[in-house]
LOLUM-907973 format. One record per residue (C-alpha): residue number from 1; residue in three letters; x, y, z. Coordinates in pm, whole numbers. Layout:
<pt><nr>NUM</nr><rest>ALA</rest><u>X</u><v>Y</v><w>Z</w></pt>
...
//
This chain:
<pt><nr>1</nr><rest>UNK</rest><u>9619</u><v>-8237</v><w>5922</w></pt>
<pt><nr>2</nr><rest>UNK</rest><u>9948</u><v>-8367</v><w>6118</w></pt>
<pt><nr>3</nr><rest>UNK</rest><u>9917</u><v>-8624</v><w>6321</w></pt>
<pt><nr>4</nr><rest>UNK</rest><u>10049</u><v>-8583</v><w>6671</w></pt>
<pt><nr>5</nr><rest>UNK</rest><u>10130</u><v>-8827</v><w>6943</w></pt>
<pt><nr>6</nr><rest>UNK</rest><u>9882</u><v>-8835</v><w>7240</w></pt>
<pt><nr>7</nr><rest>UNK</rest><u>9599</u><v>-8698</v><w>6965</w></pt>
<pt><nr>8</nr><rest>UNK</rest><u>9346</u><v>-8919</v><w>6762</w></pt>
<pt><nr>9</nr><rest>UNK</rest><u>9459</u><v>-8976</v><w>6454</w></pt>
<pt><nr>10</nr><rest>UNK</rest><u>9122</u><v>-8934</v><w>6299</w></pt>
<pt><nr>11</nr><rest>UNK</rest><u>8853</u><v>-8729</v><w>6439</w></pt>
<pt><nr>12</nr><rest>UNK</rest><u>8486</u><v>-8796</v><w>6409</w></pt>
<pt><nr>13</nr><rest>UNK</rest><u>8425</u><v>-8612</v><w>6097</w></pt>
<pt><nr>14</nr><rest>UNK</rest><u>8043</u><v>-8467</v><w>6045</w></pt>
<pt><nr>15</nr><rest>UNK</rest><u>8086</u><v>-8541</v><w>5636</w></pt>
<pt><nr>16</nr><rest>UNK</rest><u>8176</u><v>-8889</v><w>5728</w></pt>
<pt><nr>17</nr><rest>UNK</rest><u>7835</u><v>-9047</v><w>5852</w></pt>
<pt><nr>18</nr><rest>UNK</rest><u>7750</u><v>-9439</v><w>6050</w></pt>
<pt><nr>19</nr><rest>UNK</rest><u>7686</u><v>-9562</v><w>5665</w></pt>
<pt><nr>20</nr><rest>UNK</rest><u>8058</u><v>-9522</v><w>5568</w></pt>
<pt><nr>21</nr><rest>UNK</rest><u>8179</u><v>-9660</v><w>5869</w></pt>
<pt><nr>22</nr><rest>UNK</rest><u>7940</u><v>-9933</v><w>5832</w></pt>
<pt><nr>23</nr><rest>UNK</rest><u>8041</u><v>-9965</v><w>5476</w></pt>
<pt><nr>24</nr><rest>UNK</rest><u>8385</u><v>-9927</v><w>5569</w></pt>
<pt><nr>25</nr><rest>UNK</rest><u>8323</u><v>-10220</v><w>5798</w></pt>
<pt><nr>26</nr><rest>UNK</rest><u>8146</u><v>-10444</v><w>5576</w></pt>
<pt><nr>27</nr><rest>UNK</rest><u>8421</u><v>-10403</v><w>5319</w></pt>
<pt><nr>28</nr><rest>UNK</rest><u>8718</u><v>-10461</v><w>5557</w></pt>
<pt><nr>29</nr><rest>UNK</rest><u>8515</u><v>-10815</v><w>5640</w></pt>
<pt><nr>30</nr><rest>UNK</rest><u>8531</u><v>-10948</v><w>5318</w></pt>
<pt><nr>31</nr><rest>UNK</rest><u>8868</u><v>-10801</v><w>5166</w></pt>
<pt><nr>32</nr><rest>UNK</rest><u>9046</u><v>-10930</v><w>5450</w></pt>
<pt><nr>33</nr><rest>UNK</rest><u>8890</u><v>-11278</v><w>5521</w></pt>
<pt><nr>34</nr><rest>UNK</rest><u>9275</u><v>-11389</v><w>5461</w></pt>
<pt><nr>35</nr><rest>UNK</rest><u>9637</u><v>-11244</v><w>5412</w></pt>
<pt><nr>36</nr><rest>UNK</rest><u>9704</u><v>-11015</v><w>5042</w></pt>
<pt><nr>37</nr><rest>UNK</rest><u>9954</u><v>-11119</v><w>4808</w></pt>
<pt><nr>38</nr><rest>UNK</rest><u>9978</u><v>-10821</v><w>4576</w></pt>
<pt><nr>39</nr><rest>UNK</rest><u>9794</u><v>-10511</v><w>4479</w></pt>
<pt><nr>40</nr><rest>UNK</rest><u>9628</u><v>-10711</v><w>4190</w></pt>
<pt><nr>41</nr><rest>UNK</rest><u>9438</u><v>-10941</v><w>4443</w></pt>
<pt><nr>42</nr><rest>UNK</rest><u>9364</u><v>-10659</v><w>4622</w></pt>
<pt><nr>43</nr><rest>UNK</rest><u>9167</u><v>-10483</v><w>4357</w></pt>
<pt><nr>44</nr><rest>UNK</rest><u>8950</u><v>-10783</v><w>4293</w></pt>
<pt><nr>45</nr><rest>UNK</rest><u>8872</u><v>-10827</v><w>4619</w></pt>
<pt><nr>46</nr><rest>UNK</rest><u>8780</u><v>-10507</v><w>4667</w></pt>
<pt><nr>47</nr><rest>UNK</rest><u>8569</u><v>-10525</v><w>4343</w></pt>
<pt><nr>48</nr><rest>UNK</rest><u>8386</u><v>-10843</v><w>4475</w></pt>
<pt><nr>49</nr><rest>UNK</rest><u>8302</u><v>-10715</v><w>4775</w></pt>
<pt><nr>50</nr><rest>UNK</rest><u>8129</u><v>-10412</v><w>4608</w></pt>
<pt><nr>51</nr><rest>UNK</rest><u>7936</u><v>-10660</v><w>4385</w></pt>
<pt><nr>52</nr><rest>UNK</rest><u>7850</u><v>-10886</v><w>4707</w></pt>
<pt><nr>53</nr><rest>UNK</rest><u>7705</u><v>-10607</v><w>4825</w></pt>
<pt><nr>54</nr><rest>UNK</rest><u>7368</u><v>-10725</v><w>4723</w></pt>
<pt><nr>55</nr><rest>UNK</rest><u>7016</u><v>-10608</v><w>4769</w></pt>
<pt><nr>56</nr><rest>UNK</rest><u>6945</u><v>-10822</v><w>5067</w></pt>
<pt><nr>57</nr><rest>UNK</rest><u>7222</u><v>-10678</v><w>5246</w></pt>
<pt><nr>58</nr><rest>UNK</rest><u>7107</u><v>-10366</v><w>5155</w></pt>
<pt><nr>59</nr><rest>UNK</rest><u>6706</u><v>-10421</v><w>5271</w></pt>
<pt><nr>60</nr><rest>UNK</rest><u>6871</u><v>-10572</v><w>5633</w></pt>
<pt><nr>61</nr><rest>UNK</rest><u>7086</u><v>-10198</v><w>5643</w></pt>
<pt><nr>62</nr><rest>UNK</rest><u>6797</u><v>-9991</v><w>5600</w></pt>
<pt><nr>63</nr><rest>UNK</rest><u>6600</u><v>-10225</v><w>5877</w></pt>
<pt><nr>64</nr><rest>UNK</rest><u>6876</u><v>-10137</v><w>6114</w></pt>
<pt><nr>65</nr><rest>UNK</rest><u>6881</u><v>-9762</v><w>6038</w></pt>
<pt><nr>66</nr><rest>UNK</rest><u>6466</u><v>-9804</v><w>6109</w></pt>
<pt><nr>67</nr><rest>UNK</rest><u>6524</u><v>-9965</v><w>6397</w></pt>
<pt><nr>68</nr><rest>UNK</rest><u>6771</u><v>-9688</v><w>6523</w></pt>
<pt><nr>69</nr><rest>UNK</rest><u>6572</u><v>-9399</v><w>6447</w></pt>
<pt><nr>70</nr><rest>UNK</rest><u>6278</u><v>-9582</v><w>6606</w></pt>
<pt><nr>71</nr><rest>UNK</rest><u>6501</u><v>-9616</v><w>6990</w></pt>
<pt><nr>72</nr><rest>UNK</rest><u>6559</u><v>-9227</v><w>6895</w></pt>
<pt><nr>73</nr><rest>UNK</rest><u>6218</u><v>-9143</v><w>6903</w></pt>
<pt><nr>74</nr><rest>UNK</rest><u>6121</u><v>-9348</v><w>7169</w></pt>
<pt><nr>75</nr><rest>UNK</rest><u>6407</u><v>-9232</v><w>7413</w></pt>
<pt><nr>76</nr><rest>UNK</rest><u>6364</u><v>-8880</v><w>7286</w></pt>
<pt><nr>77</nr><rest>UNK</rest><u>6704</u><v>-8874</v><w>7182</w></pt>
<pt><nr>78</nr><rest>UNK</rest><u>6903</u><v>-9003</v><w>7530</w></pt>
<pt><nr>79</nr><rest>UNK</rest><u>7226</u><v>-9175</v><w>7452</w></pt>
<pt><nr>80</nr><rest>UNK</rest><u>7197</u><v>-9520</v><w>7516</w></pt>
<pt><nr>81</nr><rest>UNK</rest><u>7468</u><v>-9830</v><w>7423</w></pt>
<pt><nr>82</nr><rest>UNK</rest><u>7292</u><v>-10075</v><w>7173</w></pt>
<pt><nr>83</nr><rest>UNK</rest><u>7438</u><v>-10422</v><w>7237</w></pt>
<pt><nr>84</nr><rest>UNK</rest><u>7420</u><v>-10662</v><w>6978</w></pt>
//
């Protein structure tokens, strides 16, 4: 896919699902908390964050999803803007 002015560069993907963005997300937090010297310190921080990814974190993700899926069912599925 080329990428053309005036067009997003990346389109909302069905394969690509809320828990990789908000992977994605979590990631991006902790690999860039400050500035990268090399691709070296890059790989380790990208290894830490996967191991900081710990259970915890994981139990407070699938309270969220819950949580989500439970406004779903109780707005029938309407669109509305969760503000946190």
């Amino acid at each position: 896919m080329k990428y053309s002015p005036g067009v997003p560069k990346f389109p909302r993907y069905p394969d690509i699902t809320l828990l990789d963005f908000f992977l994605w997300g979590y990631m991006k937090n902790i690999v860039y908390q400050s500035s990268i010297r090399d691709t070296d310190e890059l790989k380790s921080r990208i290894a830490a964050a996967i191991q900081a990814a710990d259970s915890a974190m994981l139990h407070r993700t699938w309270l969220e999803i819950s949580y989500r899926l439970d406004v779903l069912h109780a707005t029938n599925g309407v669109h509305i803007e969760i503000v946190e």
